[in-house]
GURO-72960 format. One line per 5 residues: their letters; for each residue x, y, z of C-alpha. Coordinates in Angstrom, 3 decimals, padded with zeros to 6 digits. Layout:
<rs>
A = X Y Z  ...;
</rs>
This chain:
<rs>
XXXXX = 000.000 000.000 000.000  001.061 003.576 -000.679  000.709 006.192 001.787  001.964 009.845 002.869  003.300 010.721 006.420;
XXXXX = 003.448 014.214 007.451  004.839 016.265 010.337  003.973 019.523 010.157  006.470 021.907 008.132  007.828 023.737 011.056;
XXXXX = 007.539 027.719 011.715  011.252 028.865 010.867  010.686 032.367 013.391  013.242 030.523 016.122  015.205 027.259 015.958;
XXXXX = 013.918 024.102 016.866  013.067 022.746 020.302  011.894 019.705 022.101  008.546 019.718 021.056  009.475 019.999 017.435;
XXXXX = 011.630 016.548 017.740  008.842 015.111 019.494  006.443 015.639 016.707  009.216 014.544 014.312  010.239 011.349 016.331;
XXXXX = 006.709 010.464 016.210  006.095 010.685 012.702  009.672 008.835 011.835  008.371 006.132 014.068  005.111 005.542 012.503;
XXXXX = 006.574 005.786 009.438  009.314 003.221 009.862  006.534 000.788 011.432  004.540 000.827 008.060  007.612 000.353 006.318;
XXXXX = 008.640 -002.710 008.196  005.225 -004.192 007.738  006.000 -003.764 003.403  003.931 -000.262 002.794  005.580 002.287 000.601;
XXXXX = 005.397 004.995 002.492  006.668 008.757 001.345  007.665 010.944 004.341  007.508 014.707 004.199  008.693 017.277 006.426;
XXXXX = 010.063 020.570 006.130  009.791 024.321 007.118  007.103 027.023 006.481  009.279 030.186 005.401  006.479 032.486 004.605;
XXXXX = 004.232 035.609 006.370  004.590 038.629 008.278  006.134 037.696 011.133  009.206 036.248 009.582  009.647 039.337 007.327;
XXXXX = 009.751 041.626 010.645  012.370 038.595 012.221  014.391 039.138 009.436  014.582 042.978 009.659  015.654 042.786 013.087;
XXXXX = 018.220 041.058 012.483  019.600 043.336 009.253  018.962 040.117 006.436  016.543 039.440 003.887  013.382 037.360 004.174;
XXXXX = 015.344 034.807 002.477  018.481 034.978 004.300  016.799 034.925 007.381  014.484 031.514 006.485  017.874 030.153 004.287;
XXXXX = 019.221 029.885 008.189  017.099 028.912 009.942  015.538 026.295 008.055  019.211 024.753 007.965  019.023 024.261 011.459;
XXXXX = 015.810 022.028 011.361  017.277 019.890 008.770  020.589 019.625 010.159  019.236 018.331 013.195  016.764 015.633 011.760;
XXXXX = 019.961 014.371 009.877  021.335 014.241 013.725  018.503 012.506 014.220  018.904 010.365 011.649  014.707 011.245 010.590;
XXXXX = 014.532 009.002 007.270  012.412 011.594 005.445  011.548 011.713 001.872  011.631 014.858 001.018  012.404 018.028 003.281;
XXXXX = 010.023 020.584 001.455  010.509 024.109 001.641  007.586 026.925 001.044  010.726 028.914 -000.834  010.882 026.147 -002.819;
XXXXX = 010.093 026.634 -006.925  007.362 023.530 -007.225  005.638 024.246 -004.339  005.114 028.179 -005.472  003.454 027.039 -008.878;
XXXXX = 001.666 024.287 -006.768  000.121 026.794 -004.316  -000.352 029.177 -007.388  -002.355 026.461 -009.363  -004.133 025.601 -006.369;
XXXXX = -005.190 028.879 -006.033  -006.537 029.517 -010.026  -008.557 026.228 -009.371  -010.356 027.257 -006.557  -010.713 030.661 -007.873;
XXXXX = -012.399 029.485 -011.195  -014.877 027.065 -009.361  -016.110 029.774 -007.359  -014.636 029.210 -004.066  -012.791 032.100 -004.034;
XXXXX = -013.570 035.472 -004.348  -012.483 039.252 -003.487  -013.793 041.391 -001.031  -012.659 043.532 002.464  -011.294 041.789 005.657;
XXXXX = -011.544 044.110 008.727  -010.871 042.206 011.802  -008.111 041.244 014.339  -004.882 039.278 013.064  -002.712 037.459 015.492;
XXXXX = 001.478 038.251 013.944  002.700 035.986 016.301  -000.007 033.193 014.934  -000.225 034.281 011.614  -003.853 033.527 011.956;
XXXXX = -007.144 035.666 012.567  -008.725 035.471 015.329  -013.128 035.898 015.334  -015.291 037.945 017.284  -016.710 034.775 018.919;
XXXXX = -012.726 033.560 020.299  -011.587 037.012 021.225  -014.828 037.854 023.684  -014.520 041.253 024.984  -010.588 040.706 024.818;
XXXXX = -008.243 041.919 022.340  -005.576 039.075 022.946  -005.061 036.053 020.940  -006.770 033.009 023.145  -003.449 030.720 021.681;
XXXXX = -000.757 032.983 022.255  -002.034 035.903 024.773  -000.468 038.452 022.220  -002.235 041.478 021.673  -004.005 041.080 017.732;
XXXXX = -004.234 044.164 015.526  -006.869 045.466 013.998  -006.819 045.214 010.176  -009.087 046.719 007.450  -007.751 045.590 003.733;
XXXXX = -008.948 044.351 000.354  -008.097 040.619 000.431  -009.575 037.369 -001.581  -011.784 035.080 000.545  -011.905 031.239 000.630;
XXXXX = -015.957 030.227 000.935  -015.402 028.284 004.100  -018.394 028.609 005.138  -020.025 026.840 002.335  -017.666 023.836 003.243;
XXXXX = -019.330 023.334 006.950  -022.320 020.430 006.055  -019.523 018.474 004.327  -016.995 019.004 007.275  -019.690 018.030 009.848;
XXXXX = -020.501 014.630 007.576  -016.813 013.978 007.371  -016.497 013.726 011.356  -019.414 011.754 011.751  -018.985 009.119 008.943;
XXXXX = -014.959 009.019 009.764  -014.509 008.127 013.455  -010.785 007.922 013.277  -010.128 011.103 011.210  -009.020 012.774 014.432;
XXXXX = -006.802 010.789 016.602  -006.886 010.452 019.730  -011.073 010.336 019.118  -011.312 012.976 022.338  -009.817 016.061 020.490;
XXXXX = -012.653 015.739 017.683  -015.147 017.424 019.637  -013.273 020.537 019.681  -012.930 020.771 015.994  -016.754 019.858 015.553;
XXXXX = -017.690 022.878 018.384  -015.421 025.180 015.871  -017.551 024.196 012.675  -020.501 024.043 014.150  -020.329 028.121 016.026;
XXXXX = -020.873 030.155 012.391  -018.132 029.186 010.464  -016.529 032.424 008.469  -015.466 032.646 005.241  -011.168 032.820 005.272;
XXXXX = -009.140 036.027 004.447  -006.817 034.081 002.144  -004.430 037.378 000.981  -003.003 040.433 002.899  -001.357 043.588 000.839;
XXXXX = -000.252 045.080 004.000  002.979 042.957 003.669  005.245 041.041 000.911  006.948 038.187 002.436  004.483 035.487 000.341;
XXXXX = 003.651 033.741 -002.660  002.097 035.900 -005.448  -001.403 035.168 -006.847  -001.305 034.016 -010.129  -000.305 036.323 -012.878;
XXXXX = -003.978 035.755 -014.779  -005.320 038.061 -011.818  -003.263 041.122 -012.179  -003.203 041.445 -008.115  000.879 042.018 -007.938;
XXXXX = -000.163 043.674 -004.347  -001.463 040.436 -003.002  000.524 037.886 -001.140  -000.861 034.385 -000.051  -002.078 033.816 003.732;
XXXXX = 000.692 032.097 005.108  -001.658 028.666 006.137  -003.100 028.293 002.538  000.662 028.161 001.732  001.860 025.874 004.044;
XXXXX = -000.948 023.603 003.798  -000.818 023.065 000.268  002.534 021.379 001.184  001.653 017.944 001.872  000.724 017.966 -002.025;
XXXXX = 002.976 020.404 -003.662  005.835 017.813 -002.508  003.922 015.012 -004.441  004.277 017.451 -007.891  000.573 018.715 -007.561;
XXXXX = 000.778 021.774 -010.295  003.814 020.212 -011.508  005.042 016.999 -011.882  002.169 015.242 -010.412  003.595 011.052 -010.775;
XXXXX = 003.824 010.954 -007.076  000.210 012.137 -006.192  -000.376 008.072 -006.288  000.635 008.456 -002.590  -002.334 010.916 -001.593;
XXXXX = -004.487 007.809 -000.679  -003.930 007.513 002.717  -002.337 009.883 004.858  -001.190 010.610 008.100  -000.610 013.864 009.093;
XXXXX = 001.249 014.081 012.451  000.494 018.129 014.228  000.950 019.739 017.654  -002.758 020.588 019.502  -002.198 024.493 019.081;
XXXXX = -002.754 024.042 014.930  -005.513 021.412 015.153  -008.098 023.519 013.625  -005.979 024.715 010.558  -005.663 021.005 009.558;
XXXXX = -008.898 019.921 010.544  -011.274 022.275 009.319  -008.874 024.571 006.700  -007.414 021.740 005.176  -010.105 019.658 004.346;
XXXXX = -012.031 022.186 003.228  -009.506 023.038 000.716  -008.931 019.303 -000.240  -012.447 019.318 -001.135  -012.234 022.528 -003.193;
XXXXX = -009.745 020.731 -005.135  -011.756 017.362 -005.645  -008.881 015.150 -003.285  -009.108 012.790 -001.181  -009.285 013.537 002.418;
XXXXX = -006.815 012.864 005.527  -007.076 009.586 006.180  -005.970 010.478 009.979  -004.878 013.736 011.706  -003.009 012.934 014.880;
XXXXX = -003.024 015.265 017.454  -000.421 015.338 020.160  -000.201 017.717 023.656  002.818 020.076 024.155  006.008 019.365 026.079;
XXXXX = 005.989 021.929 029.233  008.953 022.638 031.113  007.893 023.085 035.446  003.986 022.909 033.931  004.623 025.848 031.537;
XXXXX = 004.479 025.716 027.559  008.178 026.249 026.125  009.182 029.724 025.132  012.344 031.384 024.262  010.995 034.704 026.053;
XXXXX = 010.652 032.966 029.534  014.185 030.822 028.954  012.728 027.269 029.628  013.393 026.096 025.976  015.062 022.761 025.875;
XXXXX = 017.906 022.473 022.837  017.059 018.645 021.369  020.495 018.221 020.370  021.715 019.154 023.615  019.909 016.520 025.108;
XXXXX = 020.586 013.459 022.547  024.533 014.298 022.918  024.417 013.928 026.460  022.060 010.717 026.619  022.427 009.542 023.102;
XXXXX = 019.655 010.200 020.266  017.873 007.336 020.611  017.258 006.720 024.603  016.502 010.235 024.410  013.722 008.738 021.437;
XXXXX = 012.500 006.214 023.550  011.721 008.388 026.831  010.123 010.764 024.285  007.388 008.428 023.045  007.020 006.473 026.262;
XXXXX = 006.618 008.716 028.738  003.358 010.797 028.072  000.214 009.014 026.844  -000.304 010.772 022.951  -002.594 013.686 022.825;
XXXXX = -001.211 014.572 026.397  000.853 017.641 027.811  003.719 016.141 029.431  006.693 017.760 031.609  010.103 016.999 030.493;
XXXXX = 012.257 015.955 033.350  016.170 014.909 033.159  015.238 012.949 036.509  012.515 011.121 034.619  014.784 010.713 031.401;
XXXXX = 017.145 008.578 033.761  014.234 006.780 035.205  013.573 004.984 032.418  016.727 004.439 030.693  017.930 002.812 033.914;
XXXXX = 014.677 000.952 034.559  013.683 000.404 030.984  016.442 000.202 028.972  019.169 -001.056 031.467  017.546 -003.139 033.552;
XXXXX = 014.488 -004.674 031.468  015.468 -005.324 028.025  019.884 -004.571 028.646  019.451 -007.246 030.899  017.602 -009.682 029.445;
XXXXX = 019.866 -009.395 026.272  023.048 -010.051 028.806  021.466 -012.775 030.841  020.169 -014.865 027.960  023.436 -014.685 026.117;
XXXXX = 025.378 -015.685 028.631  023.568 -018.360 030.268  023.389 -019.817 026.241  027.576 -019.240 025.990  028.469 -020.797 029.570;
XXXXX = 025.602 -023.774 029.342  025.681 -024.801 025.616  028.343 -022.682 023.918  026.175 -020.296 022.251  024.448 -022.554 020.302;
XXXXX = 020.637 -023.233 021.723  017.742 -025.945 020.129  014.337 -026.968 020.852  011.548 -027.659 019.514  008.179 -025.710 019.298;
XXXXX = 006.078 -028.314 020.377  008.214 -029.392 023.313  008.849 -025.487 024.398  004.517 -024.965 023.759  004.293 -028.412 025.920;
XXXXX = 006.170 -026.731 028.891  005.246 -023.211 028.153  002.124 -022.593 026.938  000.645 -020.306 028.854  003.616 -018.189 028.714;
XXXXX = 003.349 -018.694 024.733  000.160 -017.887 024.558  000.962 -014.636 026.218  003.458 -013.300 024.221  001.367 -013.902 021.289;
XXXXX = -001.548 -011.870 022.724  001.148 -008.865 023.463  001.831 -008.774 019.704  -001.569 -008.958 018.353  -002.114 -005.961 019.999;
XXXXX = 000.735 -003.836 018.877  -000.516 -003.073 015.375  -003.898 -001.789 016.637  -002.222 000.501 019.107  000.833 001.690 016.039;
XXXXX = -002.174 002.778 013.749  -004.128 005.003 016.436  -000.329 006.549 017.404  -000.586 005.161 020.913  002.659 004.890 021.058;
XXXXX = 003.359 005.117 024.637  000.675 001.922 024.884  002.839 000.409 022.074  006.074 000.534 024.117  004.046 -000.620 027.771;
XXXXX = 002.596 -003.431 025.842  005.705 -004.562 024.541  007.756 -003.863 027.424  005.298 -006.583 028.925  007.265 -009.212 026.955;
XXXXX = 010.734 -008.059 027.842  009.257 -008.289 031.505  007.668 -011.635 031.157  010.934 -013.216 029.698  012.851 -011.986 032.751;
XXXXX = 010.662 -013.104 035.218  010.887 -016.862 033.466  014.516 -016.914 034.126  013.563 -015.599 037.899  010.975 -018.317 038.221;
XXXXX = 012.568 -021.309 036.360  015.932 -020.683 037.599  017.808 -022.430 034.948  020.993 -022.744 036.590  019.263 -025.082 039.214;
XXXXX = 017.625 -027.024 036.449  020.260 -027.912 035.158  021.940 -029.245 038.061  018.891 -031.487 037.890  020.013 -032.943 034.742;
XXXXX = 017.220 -031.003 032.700  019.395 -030.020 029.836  016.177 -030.169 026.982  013.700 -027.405 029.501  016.755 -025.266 029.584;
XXXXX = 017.150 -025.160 026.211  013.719 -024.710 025.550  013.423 -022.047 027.979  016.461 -020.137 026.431  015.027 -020.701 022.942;
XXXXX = 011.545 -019.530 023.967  013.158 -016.513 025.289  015.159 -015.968 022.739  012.462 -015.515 020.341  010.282 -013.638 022.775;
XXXXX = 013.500 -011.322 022.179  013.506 -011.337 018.592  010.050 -010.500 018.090  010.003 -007.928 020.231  013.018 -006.091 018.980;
XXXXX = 011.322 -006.593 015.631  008.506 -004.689 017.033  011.156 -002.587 018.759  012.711 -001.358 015.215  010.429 001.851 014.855;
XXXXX = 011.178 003.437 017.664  014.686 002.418 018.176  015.855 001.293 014.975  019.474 001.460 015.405  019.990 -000.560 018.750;
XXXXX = 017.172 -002.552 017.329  019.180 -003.815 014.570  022.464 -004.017 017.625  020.337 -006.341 019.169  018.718 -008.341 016.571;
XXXXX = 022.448 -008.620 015.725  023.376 -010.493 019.022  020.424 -013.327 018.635  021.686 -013.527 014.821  019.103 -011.523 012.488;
XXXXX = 018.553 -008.017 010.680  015.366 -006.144 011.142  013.431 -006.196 007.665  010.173 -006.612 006.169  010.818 -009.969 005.560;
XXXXX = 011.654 -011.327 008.960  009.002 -008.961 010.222  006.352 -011.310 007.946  007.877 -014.502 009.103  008.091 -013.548 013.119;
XXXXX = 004.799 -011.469 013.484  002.349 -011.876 010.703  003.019 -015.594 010.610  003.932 -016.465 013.730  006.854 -018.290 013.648;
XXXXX = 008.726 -019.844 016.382  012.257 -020.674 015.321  013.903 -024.191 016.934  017.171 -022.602 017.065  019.449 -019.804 017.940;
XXXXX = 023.230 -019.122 017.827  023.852 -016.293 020.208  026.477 -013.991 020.180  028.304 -012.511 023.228  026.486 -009.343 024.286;
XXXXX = 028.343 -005.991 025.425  026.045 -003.982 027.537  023.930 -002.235 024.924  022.523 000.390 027.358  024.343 001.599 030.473;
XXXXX = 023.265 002.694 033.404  023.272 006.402 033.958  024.078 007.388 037.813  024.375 011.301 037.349  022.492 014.055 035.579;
XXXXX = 024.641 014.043 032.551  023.041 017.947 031.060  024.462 021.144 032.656  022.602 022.909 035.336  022.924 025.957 033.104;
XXXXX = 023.592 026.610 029.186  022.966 028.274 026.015  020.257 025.899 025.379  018.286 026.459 028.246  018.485 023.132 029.147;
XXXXX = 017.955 023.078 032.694  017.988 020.570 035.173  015.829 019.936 038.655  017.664 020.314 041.901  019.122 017.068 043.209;
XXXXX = 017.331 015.525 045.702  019.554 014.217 048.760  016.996 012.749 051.310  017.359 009.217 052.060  014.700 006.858 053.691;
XXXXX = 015.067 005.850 057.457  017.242 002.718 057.645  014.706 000.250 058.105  014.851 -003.863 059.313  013.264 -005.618 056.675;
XXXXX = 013.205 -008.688 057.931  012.345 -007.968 061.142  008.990 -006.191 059.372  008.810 -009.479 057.334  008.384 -011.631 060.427;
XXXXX = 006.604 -008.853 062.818  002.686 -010.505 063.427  -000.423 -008.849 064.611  -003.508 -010.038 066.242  -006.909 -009.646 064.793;
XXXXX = -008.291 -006.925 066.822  -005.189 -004.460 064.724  -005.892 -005.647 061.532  -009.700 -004.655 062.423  -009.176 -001.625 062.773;
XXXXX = -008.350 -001.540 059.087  -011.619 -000.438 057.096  -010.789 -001.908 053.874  -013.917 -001.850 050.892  -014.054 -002.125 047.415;
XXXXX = -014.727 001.062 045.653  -015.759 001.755 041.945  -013.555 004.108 040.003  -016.065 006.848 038.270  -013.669 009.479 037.654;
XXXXX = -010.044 009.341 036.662  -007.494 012.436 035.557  -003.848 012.773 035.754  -002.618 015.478 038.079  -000.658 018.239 036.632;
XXXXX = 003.247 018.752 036.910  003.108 014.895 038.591  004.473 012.102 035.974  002.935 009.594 038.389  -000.784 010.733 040.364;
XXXXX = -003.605 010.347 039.297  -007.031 011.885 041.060  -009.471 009.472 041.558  -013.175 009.325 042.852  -014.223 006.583 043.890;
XXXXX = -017.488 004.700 044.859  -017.120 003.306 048.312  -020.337 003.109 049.000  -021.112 006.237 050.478  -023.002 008.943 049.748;
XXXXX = -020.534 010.785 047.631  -017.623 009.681 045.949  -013.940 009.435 047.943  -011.174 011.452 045.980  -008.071 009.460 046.416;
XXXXX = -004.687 010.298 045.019  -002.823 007.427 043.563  000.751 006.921 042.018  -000.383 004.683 039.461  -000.136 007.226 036.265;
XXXXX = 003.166 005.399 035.259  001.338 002.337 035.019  -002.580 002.621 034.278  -003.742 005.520 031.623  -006.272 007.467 033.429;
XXXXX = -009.413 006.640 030.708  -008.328 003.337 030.888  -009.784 003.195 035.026  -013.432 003.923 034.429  -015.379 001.208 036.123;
XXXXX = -012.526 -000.336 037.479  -013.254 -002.000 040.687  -010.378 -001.633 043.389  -009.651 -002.062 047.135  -009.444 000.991 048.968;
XXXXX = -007.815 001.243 052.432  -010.728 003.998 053.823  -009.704 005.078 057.276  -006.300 006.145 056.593  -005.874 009.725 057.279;
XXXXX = -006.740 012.419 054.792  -003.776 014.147 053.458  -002.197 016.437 050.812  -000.383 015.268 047.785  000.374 017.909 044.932;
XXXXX = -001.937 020.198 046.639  -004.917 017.757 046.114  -006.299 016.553 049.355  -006.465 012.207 049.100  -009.214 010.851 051.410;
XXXXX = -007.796 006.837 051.337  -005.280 004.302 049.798  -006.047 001.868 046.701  -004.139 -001.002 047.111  -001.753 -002.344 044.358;
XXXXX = 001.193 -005.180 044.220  004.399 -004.800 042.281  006.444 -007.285 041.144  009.150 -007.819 037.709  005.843 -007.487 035.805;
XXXXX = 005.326 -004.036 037.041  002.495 -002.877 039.272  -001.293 -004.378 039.072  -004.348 -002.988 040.947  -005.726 -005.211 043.715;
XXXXX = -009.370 -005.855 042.865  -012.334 -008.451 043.228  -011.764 -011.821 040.431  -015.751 -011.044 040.210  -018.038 -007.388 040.281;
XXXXX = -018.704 -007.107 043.395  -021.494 -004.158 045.358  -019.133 -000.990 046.178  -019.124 -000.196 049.895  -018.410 -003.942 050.386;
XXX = -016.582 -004.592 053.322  -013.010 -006.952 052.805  -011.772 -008.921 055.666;
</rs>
């Protein structure tokens, strides 16, 4: 199949941060996961060069237009090479094509009507390049996105009939469930459509930093609105206007964006799709922003976080990894170097590092690298283990296509889990001390393709210590073994195992300056330790029945379930305990459960432990939860059970 894959062309008024290599990162991985399972997919990205508020950049700092975007847009592409981003085409709006694209574009639309001349007086956003209606600003004069003061404009400038577009747009929502991913940022967009949609001011005179109209108009005064311009990219990079042999590609699409331009892509865009008779976005994915201490980034407050700086201190592709893992998609997250650490030590190191170096060497020391069993002996032994593993993967493509990637990497994280915690339960050394060479070996070999398939799966994110590892248990990532391993299911007999250096190290210090040119700060360094403790005399310490009484343990229904701002892990709960309002518990289970993902979840709540304050949010109780090399799993009833119900 043939399909497009856009991130957004990227605003060259500053040089890239965080946010714009988490967009990109996303994108590359979605892309390289529909290339491994054989699409052809074309990936665009590039930078948006045009409109008034790069013209004034660029006369503050004594260049031309051109200059000024020439330099900057070298910075964005410079650093997705660093990145190693494996786009098509990097697309410029200075570029030739896309001018006569966006030009032709333009003459189409005019001639069937859907564009026409007339007077825009209203407020315009510079820093947004955007206008802003009467119904957004209120009785305020500030842009609601940026909280820049708009200016009033009055000029002669050519309209696009949006309005006239609304029915359709409406139709397209309802008919096309998945057209807005995640599904919860749709009704937004529909709101928008639905509150007297306004024809577009599509030109401005009061500036020249744009494309001309087309020369049959004799407007030379005219210059394009910057968002019909950069729009138009995702087809003026397939030839539309000019070479148009890969518009075969404009079947299904992807187009990757940040929340704050949601409703250019998914009400503009369309609209003008269907001007021009093409298909529509297949799927518009819609990510949150990257905050730094709870507050957006921004080069005039100083919290902006260089990418760069961060992948040469951690390396470009753990720095990947925390990127997509660590906030659900479609969610603001806070970047923390502290939480970066976290999960290359926890993830990385200690899950799948470890499980490389454990099953390599016991396969060296026990049978000289060279492992063999076969599939129905290792299903006769483990099945249900098996069984499990298969279940993990089934669900990965699912989760790749909505760009839940962070439920992607948790899912199959499960596996790398679940194949350590065989080696903890089996012990194999002792086994084999019990003369049980064949289960060893058909542990090892069950593990070791429990590790091949998942570093298959592994390869979009990660694709170059992927391929390191793949290395070690003898294979190269490719379409191919991708259709043998996943689609079909194959379970290989045998293995020869190479001898595994530590593929991800563990990281003890902060490793970015507390200060720099990149304003790449870090959090203070917490020195508190716990209370020594005796844990085996707590192991051992017994109660009588009267203490444990006075524990009021029930089981609760979850009806309400957010994540807690500037907290990677709380969630706020309320919960049904069978009272006669809910109980509003805090709970630090947001690394492990996705808030949606609670609703009628039945749990046991501890209920007469003593309120208290976390995060500022008062917690009236304690859900209880077990952790072991699995991760952690909410204690609740094996059947639905009346909430209020006393345990014990």
């Amino acid at each position: 199949m043939k399909r497009i894959i856009t991130s957004p062309i990227y605003y060259v008024n500053d040089r890239p941060h965080i946010g714009h290599a988490y967009t990109t990162m996303i994108t590359d991985s979605l892309v390289r996961y529909f290339r491994l399972i054989g699409d052809d997919v074309f990936f665009l990205t590039g930078t948006d060069e045009h409109g008034q508020k790069i013209e004034r950049s660029a006369q503050a700092k004594n260049k031309t237009s051109k200059e000024y975007a020439d330099e900057v847009s070298a910075y964005f592409k410079n650093l997705w090479d660093y990145f190693q981003i494996s786009y098509n085409r990097f697309i410029r709006t200075t570029d030739d094509d896309h001018k006569r694209g966006v030009q032709h574009a333009f003459l189409k639309m005019y001639r069937k009507g859907d564009i026409y001349k007339g007077e825009y007086e209203g407020n315009y956003c510079v820093s947004c390049e955007t206008f802003v209606t009467s119904f957004a600003l209120g009785d305020d004069t500030h842009c609601p996105e940026c909280g820049r003061d708009t200016t009033l404009i009055k000029e002669e400038s050519y309209f696009f009939a949006l309005s006239k577009y609304a029915p359709r747009l409406l139709e397209w929502y309802a008919n096309n469930p998945d057209c807005i991913l995640p599904r919860t940022k749709k009704n937004e967009v529909i709101h928008f459509v639905q509150n007297d949609l306004q024809d577009l001011s599509i030109t401005r005179t009061s500036f020249s930093w744009g494309i001309p109209l087309p020369s049959e108009l004799g407007e030379p005064k005219h210059v394009m609105y910057v968002w019909l311009d950069a729009l138009l990219n995702y087809i003026t990079a397939l030839g539309y206007g000019n070479d148009s042999s890969k518009m075969d590609y404009w079947q299904h699409q992807y187009h990757i964006i940040g929340k704050d331009i949601l409703r250019f892509h998914a009400v503009y865009w369309p609209a003008f799709l269907m001007s021009l008779e093409l298909p529509l976005p297949s799927h518009i994915a819609v990510h949150g922003w990257w905050t730094r201490n709870g507050v957006k980034m921004s080069k005039s407050i100083g919290n902006v976080i260089d990418p760069k700086v961060v992948g040469d201190a951690y390396g470009t592709e753990t720095f990947r990894y925390f990127m997509l893992r660590e906030v659900p998609f479609g969610q603001d997250g806070d970047f923390s170097q502290r939480a970066l650490m976290d999960r290359i030590n926890s993830d990385l190191s200690n899950t799948l590092g470890n499980l490389l170096s454990r099953t390599t060497s016991m396969a060296q020391k026990f049978f000289g690298g060279s492992i063999r069993a076969e599939s129905a002996q290792i299903r006769t032994l483990f099945a249900t283990e098996m069984d499990e593993i298969e279940s993990i993967l089934a669900s990965l493509p699912e989760l790749a296509q909505q760009v839940a990637l962070h439920r992607y990497l948790e899912e199959l994280w499960r596996i790398f889990m679940l194949s350590n915690a065989m080696i903890t339960q089996y012990e194999p050394w002792k086994m084999l001390k019990e003369g049980k060479d064949e289960q060893v070996q058909a542990l090892l070999v069950l593990i070791a393709n429990a590790l091949l398939k998942g570093l298959v799966m592994l390869y979009p994110v990660m694709p170059q210590s992927a391929q390191k590892a793949l290395a070690i248990v003898g294979f190269e990532c490719s379409p191919t073994l991708f259709l043998r391993m996943i689609e079909r299911k194959e379970w290989l007999e045998s293995f020869t195992l190479k001898v595994c250096e530590p593929l991800f190290l563990r990281i003890t210090e902060a490793l970015m300056p507390e200060s720099s040119s990149s304003a790449a700060l870090l959090e203070p360094k917490h020195t508190t330790k716990p209370i020594a403790q005796n844990k085996e005399q707590q192991k051992h310490q017994q109660i009588d029945v009267e203490t444990f009484a006075q524990s009021q343990i029930r089981v609760g229904t979850i009806q309400h379930a957010e994540k807690i701002e500037k907290s990677e892990k709380l969630l706020r709960l309320l919960v049904d305990v069978g009272e006669e309002k809910p109980r509003q518990i805090v709970a630090g289970i947001g690394k492990s459960y996705v808030a949606e993902s609670l609703l009628g979840q039945q749990v046991c709540v501890l209920c007469n432990l003593k309120p208290t304050k976390l995060m500022g949010v008062m917690s009236e109780g304690m859900i209880l939860a077990a952790k072991d090399s699995h991760g952690l799993k909410l204690i609740a009833p094996v059947a639905h059970i009346t909430a209020g119900s006393t345990i014990g």
